[in-house]
N, C-alpha and C positions, 0 to 999 in steps of 0.2 A: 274794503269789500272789492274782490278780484270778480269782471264779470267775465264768463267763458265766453266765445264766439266759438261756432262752428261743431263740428262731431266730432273730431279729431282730439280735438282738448277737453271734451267733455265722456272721452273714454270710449269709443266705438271697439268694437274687432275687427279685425283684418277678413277682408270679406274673400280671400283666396280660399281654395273649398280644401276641409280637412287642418286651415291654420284657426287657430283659436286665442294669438296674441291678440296685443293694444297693437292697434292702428298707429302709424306715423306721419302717412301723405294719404291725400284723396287725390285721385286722379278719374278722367274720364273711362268709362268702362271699354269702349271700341279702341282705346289707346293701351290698353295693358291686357286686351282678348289678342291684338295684334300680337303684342311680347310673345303670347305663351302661356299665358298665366289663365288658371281655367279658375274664375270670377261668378260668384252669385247673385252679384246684385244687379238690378238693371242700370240706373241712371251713373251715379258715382261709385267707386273701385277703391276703396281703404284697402291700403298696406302699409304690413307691418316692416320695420327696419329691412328684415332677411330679403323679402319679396321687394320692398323697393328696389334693393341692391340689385336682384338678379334682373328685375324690371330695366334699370340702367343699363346693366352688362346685354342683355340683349335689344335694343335700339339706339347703343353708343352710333353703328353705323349708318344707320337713318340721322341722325343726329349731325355726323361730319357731313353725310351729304349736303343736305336744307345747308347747314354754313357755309359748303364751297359752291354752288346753286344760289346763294344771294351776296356773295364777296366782288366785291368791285374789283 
């Protein structure tokens, strides 16, 4: 017997407005409203594969910053 944890694996949508895939990541909602990504949900942000990607591709550069901002 496999037991599911969480939404994600228990088959959610991707709460991006007008996508209607399977969910891949959950992330917080003020973290992927920043991206760009116009989000329905209140508290947690399910994306699908596509939107994770483009989710990534726009806060690569917040991302190098925080690492060279805490690099000894």
């Amino acid at each position: 017997m496999v037991v599911q944890m969480g939404k994600v694996s228990k088959g959610v949508k991707c709460s991006v407005e007008g996508c209607g895939k399977e969910a891949a990541r959950s992330l917080p909602v003020d973290k992927v409203t920043s991206a760009g990504l116009k989000v329905q949900s209140t508290r947690r942000a399910y994306l699908c594969r596509d939107h994770y990607k483009s989710f990534k591709k726009a806060t690569k550069g917040e991302k190098m910053v925080e690492q060279w901002r805490y690099r000894a």
